[in-house]
CHARMM-style PDB file with segment names, atoms N, HN, CA, C and O in Angstrom:
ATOM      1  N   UNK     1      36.674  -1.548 -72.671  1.00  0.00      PROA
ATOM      2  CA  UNK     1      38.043  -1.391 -73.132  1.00  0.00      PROA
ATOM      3  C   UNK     1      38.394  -2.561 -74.062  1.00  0.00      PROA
ATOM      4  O   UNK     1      38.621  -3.704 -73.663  1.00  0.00      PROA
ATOM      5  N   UNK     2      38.413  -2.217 -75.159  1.00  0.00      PROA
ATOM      6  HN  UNK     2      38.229  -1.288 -75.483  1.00  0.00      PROA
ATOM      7  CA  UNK     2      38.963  -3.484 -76.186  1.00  0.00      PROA
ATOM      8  C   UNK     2      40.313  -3.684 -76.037  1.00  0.00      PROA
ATOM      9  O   UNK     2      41.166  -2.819 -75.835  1.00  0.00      PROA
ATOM     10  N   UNK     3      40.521  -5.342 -76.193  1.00  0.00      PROA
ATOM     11  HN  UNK     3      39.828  -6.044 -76.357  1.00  0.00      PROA
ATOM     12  CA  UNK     3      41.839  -5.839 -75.975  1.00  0.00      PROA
ATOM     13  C   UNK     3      42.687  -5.644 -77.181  1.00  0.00      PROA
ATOM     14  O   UNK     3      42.180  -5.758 -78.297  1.00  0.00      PROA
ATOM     15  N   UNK     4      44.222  -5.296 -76.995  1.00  0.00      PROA
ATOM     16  HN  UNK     4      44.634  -5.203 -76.088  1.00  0.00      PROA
ATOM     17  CA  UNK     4      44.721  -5.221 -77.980  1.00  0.00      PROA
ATOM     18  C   UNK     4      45.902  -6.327 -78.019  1.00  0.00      PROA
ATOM     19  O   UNK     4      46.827  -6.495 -77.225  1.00  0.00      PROA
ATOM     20  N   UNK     5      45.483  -7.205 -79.506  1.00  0.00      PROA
ATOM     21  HN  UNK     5      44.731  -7.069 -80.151  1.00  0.00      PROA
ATOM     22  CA  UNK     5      46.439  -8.550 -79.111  1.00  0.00      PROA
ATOM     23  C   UNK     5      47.879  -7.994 -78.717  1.00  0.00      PROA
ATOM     24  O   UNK     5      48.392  -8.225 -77.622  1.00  0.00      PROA
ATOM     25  N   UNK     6      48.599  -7.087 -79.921  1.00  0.00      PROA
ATOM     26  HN  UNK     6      48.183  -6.899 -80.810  1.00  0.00      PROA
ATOM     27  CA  UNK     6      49.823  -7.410 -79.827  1.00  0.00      PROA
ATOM     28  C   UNK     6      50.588  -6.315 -78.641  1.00  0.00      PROA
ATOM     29  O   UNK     6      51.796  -6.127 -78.498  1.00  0.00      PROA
ATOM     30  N   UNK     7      49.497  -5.714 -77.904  1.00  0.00      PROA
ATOM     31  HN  UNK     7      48.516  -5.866 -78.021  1.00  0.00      PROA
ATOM     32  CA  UNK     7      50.102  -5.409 -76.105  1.00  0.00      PROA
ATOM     33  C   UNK     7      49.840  -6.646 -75.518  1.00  0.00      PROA
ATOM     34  O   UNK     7      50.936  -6.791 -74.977  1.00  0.00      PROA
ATOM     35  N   UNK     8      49.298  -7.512 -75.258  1.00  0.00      PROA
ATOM     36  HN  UNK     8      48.408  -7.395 -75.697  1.00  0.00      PROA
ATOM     37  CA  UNK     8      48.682  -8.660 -74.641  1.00  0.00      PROA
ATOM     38  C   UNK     8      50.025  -9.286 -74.773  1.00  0.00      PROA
ATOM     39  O   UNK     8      50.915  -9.188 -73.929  1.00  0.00      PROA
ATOM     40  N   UNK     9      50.102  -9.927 -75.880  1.00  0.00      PROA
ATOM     41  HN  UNK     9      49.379 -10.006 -76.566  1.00  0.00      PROA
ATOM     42  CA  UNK     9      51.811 -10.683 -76.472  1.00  0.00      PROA
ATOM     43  C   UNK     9      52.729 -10.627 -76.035  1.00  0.00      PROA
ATOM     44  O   UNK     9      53.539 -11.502 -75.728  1.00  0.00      PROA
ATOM     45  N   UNK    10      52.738  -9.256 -75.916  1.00  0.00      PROA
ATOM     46  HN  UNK    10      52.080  -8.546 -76.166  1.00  0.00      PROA
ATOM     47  CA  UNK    10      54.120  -8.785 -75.636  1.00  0.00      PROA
ATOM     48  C   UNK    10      54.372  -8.793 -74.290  1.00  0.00      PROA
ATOM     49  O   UNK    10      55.434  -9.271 -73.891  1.00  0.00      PROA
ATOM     50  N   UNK    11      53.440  -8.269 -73.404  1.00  0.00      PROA
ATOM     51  HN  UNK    11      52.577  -7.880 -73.728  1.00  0.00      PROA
ATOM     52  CA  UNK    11      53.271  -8.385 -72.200  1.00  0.00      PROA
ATOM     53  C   UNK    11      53.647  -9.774 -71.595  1.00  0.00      PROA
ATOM     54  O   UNK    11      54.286  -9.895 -70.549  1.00  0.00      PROA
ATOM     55  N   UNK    12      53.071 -11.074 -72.547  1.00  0.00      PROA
ATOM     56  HN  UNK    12      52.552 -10.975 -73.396  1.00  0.00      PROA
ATOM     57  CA  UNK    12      53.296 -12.453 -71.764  1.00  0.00      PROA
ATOM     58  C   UNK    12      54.806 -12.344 -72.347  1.00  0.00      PROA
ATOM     59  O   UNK    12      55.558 -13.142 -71.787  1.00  0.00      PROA
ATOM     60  N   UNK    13      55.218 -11.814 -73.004  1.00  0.00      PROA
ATOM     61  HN  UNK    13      54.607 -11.166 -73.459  1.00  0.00      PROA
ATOM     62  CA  UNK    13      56.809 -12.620 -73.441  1.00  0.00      PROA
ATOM     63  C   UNK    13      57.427 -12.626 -74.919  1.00  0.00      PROA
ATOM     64  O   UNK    13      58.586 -12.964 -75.159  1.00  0.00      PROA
ATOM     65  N   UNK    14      56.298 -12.119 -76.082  1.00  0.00      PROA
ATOM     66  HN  UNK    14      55.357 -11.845 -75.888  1.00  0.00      PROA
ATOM     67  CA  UNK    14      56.470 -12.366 -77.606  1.00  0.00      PROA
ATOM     68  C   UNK    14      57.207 -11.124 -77.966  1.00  0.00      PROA
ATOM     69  O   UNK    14      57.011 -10.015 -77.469  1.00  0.00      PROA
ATOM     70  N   UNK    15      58.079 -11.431 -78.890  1.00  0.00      PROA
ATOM     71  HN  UNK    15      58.238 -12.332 -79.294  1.00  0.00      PROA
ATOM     72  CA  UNK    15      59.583 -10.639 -79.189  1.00  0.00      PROA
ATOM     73  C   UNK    15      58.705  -9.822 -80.233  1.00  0.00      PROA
ATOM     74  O   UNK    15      58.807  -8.676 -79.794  1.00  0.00      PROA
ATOM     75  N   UNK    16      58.017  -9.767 -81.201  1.00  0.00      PROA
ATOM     76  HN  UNK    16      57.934 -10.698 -81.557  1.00  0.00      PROA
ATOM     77  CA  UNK    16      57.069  -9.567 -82.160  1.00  0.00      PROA
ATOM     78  C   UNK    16      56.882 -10.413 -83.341  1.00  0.00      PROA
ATOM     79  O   UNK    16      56.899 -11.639 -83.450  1.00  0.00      PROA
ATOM     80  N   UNK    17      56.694  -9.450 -84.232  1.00  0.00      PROA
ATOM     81  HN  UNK    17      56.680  -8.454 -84.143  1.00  0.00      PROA
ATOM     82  CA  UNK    17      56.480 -10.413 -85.772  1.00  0.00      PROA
ATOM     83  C   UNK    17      57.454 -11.775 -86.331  1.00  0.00      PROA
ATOM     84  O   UNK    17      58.589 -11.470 -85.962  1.00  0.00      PROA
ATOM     85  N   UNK    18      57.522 -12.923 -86.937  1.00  0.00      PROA
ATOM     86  HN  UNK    18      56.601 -13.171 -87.236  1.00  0.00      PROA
ATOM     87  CA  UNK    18      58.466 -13.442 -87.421  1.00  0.00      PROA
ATOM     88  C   UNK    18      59.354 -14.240 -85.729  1.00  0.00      PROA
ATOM     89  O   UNK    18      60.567 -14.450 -85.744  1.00  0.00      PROA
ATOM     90  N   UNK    19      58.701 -14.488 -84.771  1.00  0.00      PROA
ATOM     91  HN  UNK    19      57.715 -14.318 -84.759  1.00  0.00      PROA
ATOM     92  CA  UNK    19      59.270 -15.187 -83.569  1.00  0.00      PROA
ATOM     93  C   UNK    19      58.096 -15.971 -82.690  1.00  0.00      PROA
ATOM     94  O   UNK    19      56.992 -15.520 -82.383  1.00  0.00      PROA
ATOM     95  N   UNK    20      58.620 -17.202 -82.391  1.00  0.00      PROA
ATOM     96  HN  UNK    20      59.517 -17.569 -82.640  1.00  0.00      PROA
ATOM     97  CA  UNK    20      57.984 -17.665 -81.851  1.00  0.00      PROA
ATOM     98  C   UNK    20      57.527 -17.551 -80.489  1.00  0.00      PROA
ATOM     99  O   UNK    20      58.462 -16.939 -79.971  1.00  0.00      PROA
ATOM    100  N   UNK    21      56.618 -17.769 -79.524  1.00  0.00      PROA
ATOM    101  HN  UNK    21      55.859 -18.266 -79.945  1.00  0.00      PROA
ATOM    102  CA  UNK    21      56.739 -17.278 -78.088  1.00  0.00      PROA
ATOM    103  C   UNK    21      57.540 -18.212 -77.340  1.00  0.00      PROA
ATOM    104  O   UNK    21      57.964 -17.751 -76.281  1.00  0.00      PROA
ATOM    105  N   UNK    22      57.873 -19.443 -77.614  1.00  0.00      PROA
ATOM    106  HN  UNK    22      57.529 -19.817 -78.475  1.00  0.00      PROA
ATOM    107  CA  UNK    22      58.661 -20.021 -76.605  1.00  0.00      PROA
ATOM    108  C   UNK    22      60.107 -20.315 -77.812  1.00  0.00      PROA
ATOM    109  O   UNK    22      60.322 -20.158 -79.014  1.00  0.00      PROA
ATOM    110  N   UNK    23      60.669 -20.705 -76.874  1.00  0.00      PROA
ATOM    111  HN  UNK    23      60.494 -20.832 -75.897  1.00  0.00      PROA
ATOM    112  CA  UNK    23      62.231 -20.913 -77.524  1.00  0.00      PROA
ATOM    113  C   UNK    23      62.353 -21.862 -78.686  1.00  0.00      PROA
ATOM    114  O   UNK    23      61.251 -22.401 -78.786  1.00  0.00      PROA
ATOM    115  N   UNK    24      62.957 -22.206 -79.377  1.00  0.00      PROA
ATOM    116  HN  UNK    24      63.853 -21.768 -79.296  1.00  0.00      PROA
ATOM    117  CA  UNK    24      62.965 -23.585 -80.647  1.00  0.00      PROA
ATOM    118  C   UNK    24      61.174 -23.223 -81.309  1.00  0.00      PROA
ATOM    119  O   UNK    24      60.736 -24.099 -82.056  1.00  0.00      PROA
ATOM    120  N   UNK    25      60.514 -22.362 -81.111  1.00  0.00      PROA
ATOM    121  HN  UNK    25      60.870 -21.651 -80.505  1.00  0.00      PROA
ATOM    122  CA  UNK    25      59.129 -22.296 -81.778  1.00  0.00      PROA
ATOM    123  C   UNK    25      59.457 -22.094 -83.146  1.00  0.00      PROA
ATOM    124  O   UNK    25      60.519 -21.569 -83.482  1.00  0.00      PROA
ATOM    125  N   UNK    26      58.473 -22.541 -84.068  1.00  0.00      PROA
ATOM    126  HN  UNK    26      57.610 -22.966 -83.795  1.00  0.00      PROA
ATOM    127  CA  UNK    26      58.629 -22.464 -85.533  1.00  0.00      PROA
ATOM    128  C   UNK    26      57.444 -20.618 -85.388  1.00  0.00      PROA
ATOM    129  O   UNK    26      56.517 -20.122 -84.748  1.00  0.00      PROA
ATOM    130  N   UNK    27      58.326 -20.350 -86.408  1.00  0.00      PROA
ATOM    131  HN  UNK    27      59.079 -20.753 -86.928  1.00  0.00      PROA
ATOM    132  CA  UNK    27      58.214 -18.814 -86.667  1.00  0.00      PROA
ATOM    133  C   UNK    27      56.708 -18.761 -87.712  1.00  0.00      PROA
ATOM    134  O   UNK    27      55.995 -17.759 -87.777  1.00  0.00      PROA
ATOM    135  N   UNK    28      56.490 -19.809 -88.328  1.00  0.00      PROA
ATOM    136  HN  UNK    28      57.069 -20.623 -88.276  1.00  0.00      PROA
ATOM    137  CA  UNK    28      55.738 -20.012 -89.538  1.00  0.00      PROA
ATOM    138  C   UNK    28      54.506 -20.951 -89.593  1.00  0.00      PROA
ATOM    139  O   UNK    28      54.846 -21.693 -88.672  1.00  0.00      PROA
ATOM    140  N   UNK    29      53.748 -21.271 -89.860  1.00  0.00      PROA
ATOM    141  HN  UNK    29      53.471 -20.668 -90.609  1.00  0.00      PROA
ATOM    142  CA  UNK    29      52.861 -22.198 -89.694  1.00  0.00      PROA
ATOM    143  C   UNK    29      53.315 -23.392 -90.676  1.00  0.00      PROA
ATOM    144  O   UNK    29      54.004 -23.177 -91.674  1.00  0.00      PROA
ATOM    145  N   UNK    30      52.780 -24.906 -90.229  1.00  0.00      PROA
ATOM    146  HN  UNK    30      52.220 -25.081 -89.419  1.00  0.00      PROA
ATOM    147  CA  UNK    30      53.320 -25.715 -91.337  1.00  0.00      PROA
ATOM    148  C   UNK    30      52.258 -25.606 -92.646  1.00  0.00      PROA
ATOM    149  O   UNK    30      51.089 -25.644 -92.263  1.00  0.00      PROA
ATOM    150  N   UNK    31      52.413 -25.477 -94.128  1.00  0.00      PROA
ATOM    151  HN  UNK    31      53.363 -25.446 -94.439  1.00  0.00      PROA
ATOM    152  CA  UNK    31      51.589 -25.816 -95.032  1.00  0.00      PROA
ATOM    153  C   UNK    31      51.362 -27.232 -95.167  1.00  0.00      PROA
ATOM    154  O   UNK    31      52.178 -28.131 -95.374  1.00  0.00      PROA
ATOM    155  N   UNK    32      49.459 -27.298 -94.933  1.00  0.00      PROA
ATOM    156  HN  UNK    32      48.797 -26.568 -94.765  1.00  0.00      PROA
ATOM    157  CA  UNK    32      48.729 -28.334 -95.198  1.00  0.00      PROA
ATOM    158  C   UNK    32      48.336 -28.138 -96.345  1.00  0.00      PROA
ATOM    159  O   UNK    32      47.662 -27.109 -96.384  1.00  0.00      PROA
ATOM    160  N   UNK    33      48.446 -28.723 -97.492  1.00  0.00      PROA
ATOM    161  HN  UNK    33      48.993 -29.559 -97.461  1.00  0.00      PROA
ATOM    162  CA  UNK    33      48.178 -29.314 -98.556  1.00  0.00      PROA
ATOM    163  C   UNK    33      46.538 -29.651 -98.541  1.00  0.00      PROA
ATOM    164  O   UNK    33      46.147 -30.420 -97.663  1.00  0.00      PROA
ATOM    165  N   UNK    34      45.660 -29.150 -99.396  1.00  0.00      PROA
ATOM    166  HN  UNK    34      45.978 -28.524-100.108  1.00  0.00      PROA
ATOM    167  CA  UNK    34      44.267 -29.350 -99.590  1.00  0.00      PROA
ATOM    168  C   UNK    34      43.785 -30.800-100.354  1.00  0.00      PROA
ATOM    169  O   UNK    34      44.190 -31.110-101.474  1.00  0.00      PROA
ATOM    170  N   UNK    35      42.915 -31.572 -99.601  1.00  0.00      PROA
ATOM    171  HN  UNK    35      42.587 -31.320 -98.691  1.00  0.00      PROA
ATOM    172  CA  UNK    35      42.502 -32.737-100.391  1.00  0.00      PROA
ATOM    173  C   UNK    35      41.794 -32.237-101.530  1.00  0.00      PROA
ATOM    174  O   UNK    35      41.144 -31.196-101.631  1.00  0.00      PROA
ATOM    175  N   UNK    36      42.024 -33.163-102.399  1.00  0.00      PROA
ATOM    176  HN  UNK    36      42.552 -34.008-102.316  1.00  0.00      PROA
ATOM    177  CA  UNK    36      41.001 -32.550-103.668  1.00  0.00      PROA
ATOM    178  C   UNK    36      40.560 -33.580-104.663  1.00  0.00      PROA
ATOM    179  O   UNK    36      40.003 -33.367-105.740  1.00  0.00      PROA
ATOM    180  N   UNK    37      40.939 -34.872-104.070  1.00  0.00      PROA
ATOM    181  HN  UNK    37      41.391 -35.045-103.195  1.00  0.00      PROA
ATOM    182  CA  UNK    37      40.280 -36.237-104.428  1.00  0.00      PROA
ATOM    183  C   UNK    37      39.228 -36.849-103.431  1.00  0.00      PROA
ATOM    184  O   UNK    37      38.814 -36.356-102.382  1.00  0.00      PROA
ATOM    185  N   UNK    38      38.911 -38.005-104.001  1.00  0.00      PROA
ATOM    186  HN  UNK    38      39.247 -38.406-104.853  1.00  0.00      PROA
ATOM    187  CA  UNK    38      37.985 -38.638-103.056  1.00  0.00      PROA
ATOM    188  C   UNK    38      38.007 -39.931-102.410  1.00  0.00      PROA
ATOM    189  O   UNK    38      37.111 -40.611-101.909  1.00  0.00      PROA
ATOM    190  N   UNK    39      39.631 -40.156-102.584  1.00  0.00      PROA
ATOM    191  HN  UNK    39      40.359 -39.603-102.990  1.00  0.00      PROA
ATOM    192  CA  UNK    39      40.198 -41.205-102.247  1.00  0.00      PROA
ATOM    193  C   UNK    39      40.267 -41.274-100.725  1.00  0.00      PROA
ATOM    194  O   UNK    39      40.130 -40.274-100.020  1.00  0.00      PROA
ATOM    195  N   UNK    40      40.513 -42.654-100.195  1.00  0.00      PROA
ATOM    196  HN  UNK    40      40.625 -43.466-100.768  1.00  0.00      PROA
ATOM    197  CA  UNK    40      40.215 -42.806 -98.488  1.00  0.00      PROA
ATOM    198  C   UNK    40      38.894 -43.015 -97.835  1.00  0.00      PROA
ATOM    199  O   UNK    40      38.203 -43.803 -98.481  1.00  0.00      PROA
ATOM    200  N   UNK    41      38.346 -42.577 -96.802  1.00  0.00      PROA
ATOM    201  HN  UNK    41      38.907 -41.936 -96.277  1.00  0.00      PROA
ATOM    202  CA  UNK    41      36.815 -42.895 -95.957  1.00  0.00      PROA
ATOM    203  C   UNK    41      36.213 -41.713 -96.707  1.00  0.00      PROA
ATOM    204  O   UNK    41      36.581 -40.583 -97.027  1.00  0.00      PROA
ATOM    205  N   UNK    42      34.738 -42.739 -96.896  1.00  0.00      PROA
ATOM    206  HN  UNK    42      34.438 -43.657 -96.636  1.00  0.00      PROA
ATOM    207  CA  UNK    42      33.672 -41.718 -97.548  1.00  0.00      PROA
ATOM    208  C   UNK    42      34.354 -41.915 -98.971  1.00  0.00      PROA
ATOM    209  O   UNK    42      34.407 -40.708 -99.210  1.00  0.00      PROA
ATOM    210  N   UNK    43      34.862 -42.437 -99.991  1.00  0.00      PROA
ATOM    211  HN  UNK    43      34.819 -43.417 -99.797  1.00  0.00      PROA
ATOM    212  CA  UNK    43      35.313 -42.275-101.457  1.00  0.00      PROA
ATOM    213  C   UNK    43      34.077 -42.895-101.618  1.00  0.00      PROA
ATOM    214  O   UNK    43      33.616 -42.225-102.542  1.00  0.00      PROA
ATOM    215  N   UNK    44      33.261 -43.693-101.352  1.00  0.00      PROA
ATOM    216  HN  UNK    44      33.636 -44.238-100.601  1.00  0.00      PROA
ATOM    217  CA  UNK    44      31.641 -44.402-102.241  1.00  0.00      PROA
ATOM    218  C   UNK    44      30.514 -43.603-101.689  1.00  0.00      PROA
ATOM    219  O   UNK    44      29.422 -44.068-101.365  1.00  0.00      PROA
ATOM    220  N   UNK    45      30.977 -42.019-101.593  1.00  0.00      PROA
ATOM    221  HN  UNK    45      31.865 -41.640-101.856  1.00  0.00      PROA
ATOM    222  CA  UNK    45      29.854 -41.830-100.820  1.00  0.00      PROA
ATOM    223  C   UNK    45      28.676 -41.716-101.864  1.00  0.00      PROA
ATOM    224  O   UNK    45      27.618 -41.745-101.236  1.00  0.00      PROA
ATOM    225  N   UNK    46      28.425 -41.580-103.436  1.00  0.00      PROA
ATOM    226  HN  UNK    46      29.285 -41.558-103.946  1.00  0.00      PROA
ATOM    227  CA  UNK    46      27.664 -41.413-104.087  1.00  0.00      PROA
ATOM    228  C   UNK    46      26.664 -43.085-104.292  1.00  0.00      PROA
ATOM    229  O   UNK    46      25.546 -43.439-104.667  1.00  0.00      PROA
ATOM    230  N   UNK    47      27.798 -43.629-103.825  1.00  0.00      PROA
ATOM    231  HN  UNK    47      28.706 -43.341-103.521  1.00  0.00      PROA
ATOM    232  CA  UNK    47      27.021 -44.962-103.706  1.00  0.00      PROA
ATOM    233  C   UNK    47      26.797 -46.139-102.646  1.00  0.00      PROA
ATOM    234  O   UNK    47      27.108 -47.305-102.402  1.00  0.00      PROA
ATOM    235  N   UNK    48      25.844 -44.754-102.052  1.00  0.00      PROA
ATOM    236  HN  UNK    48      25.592 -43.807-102.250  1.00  0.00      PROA
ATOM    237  CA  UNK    48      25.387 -45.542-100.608  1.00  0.00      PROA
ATOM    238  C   UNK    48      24.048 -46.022-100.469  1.00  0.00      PROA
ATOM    239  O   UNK    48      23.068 -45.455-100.953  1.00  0.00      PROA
ATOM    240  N   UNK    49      24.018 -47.253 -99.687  1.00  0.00      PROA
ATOM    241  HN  UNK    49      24.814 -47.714 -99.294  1.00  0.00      PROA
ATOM    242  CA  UNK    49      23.162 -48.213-100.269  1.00  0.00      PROA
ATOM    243  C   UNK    49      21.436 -47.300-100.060  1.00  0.00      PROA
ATOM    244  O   UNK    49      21.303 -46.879 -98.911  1.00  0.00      PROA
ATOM    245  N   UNK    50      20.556 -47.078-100.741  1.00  0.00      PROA
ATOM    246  HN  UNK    50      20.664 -47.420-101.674  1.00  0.00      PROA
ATOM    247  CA  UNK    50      19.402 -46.452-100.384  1.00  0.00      PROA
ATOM    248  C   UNK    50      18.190 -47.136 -99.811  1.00  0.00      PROA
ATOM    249  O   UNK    50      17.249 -47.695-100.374  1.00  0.00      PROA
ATOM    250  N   UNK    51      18.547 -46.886 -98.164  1.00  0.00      PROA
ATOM    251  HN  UNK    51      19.312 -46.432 -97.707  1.00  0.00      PROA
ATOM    252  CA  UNK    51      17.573 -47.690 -97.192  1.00  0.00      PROA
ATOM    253  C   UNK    51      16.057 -47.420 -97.551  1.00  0.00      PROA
ATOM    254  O   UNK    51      15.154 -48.152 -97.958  1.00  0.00      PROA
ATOM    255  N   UNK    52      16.150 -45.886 -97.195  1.00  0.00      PROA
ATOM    256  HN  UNK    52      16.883 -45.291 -96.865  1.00  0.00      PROA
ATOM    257  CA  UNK    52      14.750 -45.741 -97.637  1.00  0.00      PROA
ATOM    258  C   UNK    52      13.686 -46.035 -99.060  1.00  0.00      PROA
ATOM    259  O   UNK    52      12.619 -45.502 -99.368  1.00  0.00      PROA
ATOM    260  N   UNK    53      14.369 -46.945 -99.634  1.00  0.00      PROA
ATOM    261  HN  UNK    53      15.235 -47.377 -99.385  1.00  0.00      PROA
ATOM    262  CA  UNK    53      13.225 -46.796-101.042  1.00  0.00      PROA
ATOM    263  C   UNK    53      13.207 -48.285-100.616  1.00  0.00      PROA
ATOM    264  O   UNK    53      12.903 -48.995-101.574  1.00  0.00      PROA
ATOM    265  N   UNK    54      13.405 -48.876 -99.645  1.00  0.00      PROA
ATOM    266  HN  UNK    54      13.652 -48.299 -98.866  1.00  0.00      PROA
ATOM    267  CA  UNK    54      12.808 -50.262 -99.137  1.00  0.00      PROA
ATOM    268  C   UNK    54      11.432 -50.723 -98.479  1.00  0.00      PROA
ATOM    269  OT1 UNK    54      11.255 -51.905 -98.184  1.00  0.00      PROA
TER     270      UNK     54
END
């Protein structure tokens, strides 16, 4: 018997689409913003020291 999420949901308590399951819940997910520099840990990674040719 395959589960079907949105009987499952509803069953624990979820109003449907556009609501959160507990009270004050954000309805939406927050937008994370994609890195797309190389600034921070790992920015020298092209220049890491090369052990092996020692």
């Amino acid at each position: 018997m395959p589960l079907d999420g949105h009987t499952y949901l509803v069953a624990q308590g979820w109003s449907g689409s556009g609501s959160g399951l507990r009270a004050g819940a954000m309805s939406r997910p927050l937008a994370i913003p994609q890195k797309r520099t190389l600034a921070g840990l790992g920015k020298d990674r092209d220049e890491a020291f090369p052990f092996w040719d020692q």
